[in-house]
MARLO-447787 format. One record per residue (C-alpha): residue number from 1; x, y, z; residue in three letters. Coordinates in nm, 3 decimals. Example, Ala and Ser with C-alpha at 12.3 -4.5 7.8 and 13.67 -1.06 7.14 Angstrom:
% MARLO-447787
R/pos/east/north/up/code
R/1/1.230/-0.450/0.780/ALA;
R/2/1.367/-0.106/0.714/SER;
% end
This chain:
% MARLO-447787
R/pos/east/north/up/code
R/1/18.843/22.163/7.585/UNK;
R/2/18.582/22.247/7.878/UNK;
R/3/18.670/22.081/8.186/UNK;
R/4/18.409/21.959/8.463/UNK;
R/5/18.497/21.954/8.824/UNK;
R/6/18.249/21.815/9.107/UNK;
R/7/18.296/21.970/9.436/UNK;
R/8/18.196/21.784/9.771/UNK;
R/9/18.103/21.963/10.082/UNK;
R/10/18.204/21.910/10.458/UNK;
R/11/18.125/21.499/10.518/UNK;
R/12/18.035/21.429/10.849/UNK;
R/13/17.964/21.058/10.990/UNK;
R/14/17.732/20.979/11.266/UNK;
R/15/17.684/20.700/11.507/UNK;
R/16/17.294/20.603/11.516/UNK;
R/17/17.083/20.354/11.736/UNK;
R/18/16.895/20.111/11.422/UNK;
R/19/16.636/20.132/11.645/UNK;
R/20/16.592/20.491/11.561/UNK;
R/21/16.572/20.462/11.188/UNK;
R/22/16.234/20.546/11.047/UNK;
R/23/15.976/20.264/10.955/UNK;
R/24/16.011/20.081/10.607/UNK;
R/25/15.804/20.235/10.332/UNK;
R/26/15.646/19.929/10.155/UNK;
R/27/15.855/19.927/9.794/UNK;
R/28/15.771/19.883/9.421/UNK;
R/29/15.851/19.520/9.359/UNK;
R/30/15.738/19.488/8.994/UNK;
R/31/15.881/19.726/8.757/UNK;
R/32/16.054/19.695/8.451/UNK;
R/33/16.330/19.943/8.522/UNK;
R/34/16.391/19.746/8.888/UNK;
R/35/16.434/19.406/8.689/UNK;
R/36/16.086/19.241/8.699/UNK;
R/37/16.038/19.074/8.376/UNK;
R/38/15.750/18.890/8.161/UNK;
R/39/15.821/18.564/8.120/UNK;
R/40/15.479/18.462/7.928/UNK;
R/41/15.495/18.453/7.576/UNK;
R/42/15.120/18.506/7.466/UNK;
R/43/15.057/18.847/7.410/UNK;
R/44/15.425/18.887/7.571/UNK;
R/45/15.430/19.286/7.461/UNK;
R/46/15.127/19.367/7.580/UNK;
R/47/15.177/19.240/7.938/UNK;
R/48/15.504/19.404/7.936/UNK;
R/49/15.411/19.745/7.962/UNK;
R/50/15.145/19.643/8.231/UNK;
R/51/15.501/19.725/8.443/UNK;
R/52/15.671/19.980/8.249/UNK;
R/53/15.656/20.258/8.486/UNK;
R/54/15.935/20.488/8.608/UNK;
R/55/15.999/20.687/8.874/UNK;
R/56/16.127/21.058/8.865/UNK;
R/57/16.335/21.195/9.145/UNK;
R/58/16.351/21.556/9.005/UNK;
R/59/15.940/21.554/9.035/UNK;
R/60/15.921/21.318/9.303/UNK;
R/61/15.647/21.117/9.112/UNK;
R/62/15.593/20.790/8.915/UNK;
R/63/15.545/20.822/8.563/UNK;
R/64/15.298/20.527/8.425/UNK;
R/65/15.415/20.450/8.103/UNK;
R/66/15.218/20.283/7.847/UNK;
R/67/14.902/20.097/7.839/UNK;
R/68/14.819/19.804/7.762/UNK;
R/69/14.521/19.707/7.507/UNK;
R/70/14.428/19.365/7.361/UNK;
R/71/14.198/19.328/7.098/UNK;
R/72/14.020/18.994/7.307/UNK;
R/73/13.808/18.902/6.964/UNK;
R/74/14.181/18.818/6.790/UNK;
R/75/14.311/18.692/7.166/UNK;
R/76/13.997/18.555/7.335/UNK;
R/77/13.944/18.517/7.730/UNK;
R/78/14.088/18.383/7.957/UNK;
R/79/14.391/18.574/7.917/UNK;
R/80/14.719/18.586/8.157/UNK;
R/81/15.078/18.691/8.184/UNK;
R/82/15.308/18.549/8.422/UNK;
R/83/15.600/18.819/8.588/UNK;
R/84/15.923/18.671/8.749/UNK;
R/85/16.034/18.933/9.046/UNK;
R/86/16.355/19.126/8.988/UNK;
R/87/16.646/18.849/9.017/UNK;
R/88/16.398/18.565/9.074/UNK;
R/89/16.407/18.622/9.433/UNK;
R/90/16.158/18.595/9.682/UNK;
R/91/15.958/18.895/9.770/UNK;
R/92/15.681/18.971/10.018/UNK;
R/93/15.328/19.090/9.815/UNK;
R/94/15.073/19.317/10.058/UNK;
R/95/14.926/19.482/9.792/UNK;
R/96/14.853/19.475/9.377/UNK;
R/97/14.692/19.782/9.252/UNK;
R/98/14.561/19.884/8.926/UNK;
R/99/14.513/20.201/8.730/UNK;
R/100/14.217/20.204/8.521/UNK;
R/101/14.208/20.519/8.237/UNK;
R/102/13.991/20.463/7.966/UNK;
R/103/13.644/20.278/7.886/UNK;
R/104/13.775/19.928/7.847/UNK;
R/105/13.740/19.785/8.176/UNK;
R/106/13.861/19.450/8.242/UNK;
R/107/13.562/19.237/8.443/UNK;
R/108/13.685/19.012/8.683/UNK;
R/109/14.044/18.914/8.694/UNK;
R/110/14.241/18.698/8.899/UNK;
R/111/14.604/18.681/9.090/UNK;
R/112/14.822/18.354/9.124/UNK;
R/113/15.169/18.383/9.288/UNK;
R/114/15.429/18.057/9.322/UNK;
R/115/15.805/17.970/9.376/UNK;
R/116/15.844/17.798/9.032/UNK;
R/117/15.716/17.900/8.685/UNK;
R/118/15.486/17.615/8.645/UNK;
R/119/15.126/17.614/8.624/UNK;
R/120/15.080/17.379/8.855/UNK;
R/121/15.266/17.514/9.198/UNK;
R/122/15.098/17.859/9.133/UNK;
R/123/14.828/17.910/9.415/UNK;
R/124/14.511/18.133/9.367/UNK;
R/125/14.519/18.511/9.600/UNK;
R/126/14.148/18.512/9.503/UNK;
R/127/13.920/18.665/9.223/UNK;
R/128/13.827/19.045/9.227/UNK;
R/129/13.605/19.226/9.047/UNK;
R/130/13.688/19.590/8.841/UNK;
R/131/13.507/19.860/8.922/UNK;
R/132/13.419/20.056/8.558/UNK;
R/133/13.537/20.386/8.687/UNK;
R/134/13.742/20.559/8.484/UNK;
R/135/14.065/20.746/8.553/UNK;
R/136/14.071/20.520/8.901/UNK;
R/137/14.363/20.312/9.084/UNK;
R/138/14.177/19.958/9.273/UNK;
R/139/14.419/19.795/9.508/UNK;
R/140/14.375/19.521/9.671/UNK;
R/141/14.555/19.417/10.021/UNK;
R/142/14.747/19.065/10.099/UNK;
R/143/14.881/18.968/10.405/UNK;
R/144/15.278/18.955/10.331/UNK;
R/145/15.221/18.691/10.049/UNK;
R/146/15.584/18.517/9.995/UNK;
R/147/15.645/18.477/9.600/UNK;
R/148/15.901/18.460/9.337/UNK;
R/149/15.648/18.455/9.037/UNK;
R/150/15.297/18.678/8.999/UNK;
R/151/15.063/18.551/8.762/UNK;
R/152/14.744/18.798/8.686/UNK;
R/153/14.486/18.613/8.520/UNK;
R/154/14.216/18.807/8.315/UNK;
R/155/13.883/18.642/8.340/UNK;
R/156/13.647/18.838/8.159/UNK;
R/157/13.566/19.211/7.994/UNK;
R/158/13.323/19.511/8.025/UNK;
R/159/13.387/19.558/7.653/UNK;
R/160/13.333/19.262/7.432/UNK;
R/161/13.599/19.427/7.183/UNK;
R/162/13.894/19.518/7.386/UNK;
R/163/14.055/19.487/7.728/UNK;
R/164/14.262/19.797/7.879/UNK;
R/165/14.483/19.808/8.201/UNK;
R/166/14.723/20.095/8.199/UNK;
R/167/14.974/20.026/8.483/UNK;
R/168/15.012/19.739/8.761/UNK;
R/169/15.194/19.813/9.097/UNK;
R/170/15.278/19.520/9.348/UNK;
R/171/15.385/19.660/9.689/UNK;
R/172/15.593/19.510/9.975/UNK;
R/173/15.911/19.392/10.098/UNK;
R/174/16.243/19.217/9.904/UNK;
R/175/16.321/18.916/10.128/UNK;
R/176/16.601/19.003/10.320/UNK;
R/177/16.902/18.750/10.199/UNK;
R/178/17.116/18.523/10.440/UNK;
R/179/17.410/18.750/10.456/UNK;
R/180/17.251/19.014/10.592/UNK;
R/181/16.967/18.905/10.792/UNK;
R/182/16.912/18.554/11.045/UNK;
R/183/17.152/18.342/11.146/UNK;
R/184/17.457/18.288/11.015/UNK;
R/185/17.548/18.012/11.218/UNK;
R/186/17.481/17.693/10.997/UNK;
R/187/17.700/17.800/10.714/UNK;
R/188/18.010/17.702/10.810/UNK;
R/189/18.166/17.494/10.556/UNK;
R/190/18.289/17.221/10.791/UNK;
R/191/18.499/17.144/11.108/UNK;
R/192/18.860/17.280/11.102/UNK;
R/193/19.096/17.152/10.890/UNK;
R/194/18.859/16.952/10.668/UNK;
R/195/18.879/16.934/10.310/UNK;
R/196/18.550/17.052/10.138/UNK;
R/197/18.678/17.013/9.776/UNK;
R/198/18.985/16.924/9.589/UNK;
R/199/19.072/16.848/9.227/UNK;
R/200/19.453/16.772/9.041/UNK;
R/201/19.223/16.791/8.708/UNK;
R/202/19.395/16.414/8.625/UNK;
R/203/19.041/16.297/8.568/UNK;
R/204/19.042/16.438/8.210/UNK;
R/205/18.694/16.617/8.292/UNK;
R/206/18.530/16.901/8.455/UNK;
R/207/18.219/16.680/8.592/UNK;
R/208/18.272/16.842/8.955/UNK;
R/209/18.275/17.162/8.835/UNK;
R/210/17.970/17.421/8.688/UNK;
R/211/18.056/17.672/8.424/UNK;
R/212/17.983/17.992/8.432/UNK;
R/213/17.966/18.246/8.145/UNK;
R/214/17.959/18.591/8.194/UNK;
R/215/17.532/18.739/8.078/UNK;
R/216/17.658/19.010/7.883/UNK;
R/217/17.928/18.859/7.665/UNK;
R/218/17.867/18.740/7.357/UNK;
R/219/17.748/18.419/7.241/UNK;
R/220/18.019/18.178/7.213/UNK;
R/221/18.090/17.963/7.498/UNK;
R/222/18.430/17.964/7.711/UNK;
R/223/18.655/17.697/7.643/UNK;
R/224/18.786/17.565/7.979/UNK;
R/225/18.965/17.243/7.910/UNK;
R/226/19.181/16.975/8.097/UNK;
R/227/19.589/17.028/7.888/UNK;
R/228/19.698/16.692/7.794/UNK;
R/229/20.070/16.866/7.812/UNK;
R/230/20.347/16.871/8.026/UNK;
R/231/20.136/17.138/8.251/UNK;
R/232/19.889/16.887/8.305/UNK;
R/233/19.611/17.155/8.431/UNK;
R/234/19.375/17.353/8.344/UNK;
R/235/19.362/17.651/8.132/UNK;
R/236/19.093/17.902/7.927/UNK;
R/237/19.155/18.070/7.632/UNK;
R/238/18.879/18.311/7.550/UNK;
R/239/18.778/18.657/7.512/UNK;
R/240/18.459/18.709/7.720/UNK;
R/241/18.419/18.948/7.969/UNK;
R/242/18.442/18.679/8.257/UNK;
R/243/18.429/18.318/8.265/UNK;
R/244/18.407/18.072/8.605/UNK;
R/245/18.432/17.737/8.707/UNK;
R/246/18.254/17.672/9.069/UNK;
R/247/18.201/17.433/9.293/UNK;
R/248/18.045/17.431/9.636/UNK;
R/249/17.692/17.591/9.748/UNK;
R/250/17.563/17.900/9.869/UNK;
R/251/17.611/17.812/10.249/UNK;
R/252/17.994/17.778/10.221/UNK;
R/253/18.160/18.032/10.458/UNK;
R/254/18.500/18.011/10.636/UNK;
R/255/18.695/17.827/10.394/UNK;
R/256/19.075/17.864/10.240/UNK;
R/257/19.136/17.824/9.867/UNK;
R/258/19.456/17.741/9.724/UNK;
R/259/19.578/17.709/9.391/UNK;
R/260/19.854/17.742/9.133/UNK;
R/261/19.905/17.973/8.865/UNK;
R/262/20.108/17.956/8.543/UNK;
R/263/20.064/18.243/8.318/UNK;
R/264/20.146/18.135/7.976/UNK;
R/265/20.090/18.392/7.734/UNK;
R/266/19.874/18.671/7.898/UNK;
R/267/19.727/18.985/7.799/UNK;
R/268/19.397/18.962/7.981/UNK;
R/269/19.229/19.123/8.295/UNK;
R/270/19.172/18.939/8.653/UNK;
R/271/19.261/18.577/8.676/UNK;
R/272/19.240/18.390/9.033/UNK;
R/273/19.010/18.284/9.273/UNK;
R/274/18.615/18.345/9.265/UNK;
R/275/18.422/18.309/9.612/UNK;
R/276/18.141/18.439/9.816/UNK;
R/277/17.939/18.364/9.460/UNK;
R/278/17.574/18.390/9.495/UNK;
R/279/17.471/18.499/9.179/UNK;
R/280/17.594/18.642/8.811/UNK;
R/281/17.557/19.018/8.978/UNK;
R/282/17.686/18.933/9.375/UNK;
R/283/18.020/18.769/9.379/UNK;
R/284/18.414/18.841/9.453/UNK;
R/285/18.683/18.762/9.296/UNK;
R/286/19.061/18.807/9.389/UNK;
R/287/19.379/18.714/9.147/UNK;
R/288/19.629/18.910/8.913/UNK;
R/289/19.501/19.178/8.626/UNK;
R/290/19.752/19.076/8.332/UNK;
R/291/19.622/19.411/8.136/UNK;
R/292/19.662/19.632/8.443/UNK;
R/293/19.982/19.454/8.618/UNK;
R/294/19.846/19.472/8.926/UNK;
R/295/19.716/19.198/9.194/UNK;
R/296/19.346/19.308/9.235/UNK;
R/297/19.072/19.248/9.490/UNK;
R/298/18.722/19.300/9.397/UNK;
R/299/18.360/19.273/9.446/UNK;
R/300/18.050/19.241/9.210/UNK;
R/301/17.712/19.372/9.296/UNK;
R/302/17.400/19.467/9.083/UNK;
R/303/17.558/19.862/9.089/UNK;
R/304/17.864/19.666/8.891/UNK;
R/305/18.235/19.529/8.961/UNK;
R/306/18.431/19.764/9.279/UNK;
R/307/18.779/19.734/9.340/UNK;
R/308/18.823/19.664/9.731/UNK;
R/309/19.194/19.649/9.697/UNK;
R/310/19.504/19.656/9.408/UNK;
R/311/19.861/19.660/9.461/UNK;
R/312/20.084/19.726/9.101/UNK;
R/313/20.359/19.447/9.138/UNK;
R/314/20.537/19.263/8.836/UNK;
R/315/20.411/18.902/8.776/UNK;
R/316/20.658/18.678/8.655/UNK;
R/317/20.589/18.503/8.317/UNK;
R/318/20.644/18.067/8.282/UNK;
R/319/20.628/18.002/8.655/UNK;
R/320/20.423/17.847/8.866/UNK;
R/321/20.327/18.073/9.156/UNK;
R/322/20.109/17.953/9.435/UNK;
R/323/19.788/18.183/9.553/UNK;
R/324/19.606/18.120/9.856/UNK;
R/325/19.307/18.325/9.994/UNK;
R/326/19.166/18.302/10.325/UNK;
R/327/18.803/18.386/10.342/UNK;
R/328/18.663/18.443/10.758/UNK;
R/329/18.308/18.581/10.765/UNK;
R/330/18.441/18.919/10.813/UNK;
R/331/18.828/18.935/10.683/UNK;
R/332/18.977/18.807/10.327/UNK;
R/333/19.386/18.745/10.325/UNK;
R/334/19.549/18.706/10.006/UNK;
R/335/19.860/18.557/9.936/UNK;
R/336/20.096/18.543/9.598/UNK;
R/337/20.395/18.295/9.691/UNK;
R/338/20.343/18.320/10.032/UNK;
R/339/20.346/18.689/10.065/UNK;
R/340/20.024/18.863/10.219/UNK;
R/341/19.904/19.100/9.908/UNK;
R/342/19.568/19.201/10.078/UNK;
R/343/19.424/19.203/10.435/UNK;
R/344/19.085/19.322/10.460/UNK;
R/345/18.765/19.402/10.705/UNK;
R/346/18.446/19.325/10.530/UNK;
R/347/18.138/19.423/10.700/UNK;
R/348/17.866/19.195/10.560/UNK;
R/349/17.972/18.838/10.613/UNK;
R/350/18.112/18.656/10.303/UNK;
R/351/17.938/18.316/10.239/UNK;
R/352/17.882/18.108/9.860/UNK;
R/353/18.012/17.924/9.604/UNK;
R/354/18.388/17.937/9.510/UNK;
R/355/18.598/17.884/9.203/UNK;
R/356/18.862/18.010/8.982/UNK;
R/357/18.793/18.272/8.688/UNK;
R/358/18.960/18.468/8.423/UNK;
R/359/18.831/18.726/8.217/UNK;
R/360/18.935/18.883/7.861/UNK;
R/361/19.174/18.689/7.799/UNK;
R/362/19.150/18.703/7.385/UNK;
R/363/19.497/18.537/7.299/UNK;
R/364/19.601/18.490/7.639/UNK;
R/365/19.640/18.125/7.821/UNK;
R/366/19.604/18.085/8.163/UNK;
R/367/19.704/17.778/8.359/UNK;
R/368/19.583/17.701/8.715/UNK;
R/369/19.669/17.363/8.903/UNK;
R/370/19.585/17.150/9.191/UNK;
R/371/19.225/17.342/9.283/UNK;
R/372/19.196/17.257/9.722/UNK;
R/373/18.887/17.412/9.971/UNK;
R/374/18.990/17.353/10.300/UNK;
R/375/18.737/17.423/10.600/UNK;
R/376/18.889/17.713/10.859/UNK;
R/377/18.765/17.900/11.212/UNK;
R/378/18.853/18.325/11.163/UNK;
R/379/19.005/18.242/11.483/UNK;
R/380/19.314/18.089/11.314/UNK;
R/381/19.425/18.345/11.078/UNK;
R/382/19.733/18.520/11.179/UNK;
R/383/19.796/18.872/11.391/UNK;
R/384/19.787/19.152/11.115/UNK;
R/385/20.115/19.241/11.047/UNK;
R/386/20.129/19.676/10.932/UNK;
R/387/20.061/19.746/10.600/UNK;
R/388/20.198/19.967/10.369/UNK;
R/389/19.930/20.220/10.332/UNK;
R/390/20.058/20.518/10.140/UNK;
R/391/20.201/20.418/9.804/UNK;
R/392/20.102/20.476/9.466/UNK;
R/393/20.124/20.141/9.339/UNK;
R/394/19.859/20.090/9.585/UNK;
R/395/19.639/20.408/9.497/UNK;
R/396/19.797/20.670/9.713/UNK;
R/397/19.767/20.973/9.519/UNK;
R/398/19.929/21.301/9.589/UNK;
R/399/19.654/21.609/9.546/UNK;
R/400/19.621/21.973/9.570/UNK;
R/401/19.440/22.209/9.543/UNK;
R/402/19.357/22.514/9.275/UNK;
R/403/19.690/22.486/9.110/UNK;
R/404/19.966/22.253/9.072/UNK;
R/405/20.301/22.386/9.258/UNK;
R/406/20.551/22.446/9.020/UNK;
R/407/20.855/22.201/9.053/UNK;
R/408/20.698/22.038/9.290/UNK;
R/409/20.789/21.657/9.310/UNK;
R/410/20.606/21.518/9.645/UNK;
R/411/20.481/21.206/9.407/UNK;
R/412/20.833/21.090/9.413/UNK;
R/413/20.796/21.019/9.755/UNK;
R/414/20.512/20.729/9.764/UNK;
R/415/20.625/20.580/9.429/UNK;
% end
């Protein structure tokens, strides 16, 4: 077997004035491979690869892809395809240009943007007229045009038999999002002390609560439930990558959540609390991994699910355990029975929806109880007490360098 190793030079960190950072290059906002879709359903293909253009780092240039062609005497004019902006978030358009390669030249054609998919809230950006030059790229400038939808509208043809574009590019800005840009002020989930949300489940329903099924599992749905049993709580038995309940709004910031948790049978990954949830690919999560037997603090972003924090401690079966996380714009604290498992520094403050989830649990039960959001100032939390920072149940690993040493036994001493 041929074995791979990646070697990593001399790291160095800087301190740097922002101010000093270079001026931002206006970006490709609608691309297939940067999660722009089509959301129109006439000629649905064809549009599609209007966007289907990639760019190569080795060569430093942007590969077009494939054109599009409509046969307008099968699909007559007016023609248009509506795109949806990576995420459905808002972006800011200052320029759509269009490369033109062959001899069927679209005529005039026209560009709509809106905040909603419906033909109705889309506004006009004005009608242009293609030049018939071949082989040429015709852009045309907007003045930071706010949108979450792009509409291009064809009106008319050169050709009376077909209609050609072979690539679209929108340039501008991504909206910068409320965690990372303004002010943060307003978000605050309530005076001190206040209760935002609570639920003992002994309505019989979920009606307060919005489920949330993970995009990429398959296509049954989770089967939260209210137990009509001497647990009297609420539990999920399923086998989906990740499944949520959530409450609250995107504003929510400075808030504890507390809970109880009864593992029944379990065999699953994380179960716990979910919070700072804006969206199915920006969310954290922080509970017990049943698989891994570990308590586990993480965070999902577009790049995928990072674990901030684990620690490897047994979790005892057919008890109720009480977990407790306290969320400050910049520090999480996690608690299993009223032990700190986690105490972390986050730089970007931590504001959304929270919940509980659970994921893969195939014939696993999980039982939480007595859901509570109660409002809190960072100010509160407690001093940090010293951590225990070197041990392997926490990922402390001992390495060397070409070789191991023979006998040696150093991992015996962080285990």
């Amino acid at each position: 077997k041929q074995w791979l190793r990646v070697l990593f030079g001399p790291v160095r960190v800087f301190s740097l004035d922002s101010s000093s950072l270079p001026s931002r290059d206006k970006q490709d906002l609608l691309a297939l491979h940067r999660g722009a879709q089509i959301v129109s359903e006439i000629e649905k293909n064809a549009f599609k690869v209007v966007i289907d253009h990639n760019f190569y780092m080795d060569k430093d240039e942007v590969h077009p892809g494939s054109s599009m062609s409509i046969n307008i005497q099968r699909t007559p004019l007016p023609l248009e395809g509506i795109y949806v902006f990576p995420q459905e978030k808002p972006v800011e358009i200052h320029s759509i240009g269009l490369q033109l390669e062959g001899r069927y030249f679209p005529g005039e054609i026209e560009f709509l943007v809106s905040e909603q998919n419906q033909d109705e809230m889309f506004e006009s950006l004005g009608k242009f007229q293609i030049k018939p030059e071949k082989k040429s790229y015709q852009e045309y400038k907007f003045e930071g045009i706010k949108a979450k939808y792009l509409k291009i509208r064809i009106l008319s043809s050169a050709n009376e038999n077909y209609v050609q574009i072979n690539e679209m590019f929108v340039k501008g800005f991504h909206e910068g999002s409320p965690q990372t840009t303004g002010s943060t002020s307003g978000l605050s989930a309530g005076p001190p002390g206040k209760i935002m949300f609570e639920d003992d489940f002994s309505s019989g329903n979920l009606d307060h609560w919005q489920i949330w099924n993970d995009p990429d599992a398959n296509d049954e749905d989770s089967q939260w439930a209210v137990v009509l049993s001497e647990f009297s709580d609420i539990y999920n038995a399923f086998d989906h990558p990740a499944t949520f309940l959530l409450t609250g709004d995107q504003g929510w910031t400075g808030y504890s959540l507390l809970t109880n948790l009864y593992a029944v049978r379990s065999d699953g990954n994380l179960s716990g609390f979910v919070f700072g949830y804006k969206d199915s690919d920006n969310y954290y999560m922080a509970g017990y991994n049943f698989q891994k037997n570990r308590f586990e603090l993480g965070r999902h972003t577009p790049q995928g699910f990072e674990i901030l924090a684990f620690a490897a401690v047994e979790y005892p079966r057919k008890q109720w355990f009480p977990l407790k996380l306290d969320s400050g714009r910049h520090r999480i604290l996690f608690r299993f029975d009223n032990k700190i498992i986690f105490d972390l520094d986050v730089a970007v403050p931590v504001s959304g929806k929270v919940g509980l989830g659970t994921s893969a649990l195939n014939v696993g039960v999980i039982n939480f109880d007595k859901y509570q959001v109660v409002s809190i100032e960072e100010t509160s939390l407690p001093d940090r007490e010293l951590q225990d920072i070197l041990a392997s149940r926490r990922g402390a690993a001992v390495i060397y360098r070409e070789t191991l040493p023979k006998g040696d036994k150093f991992d015996d001493l962080i285990d």
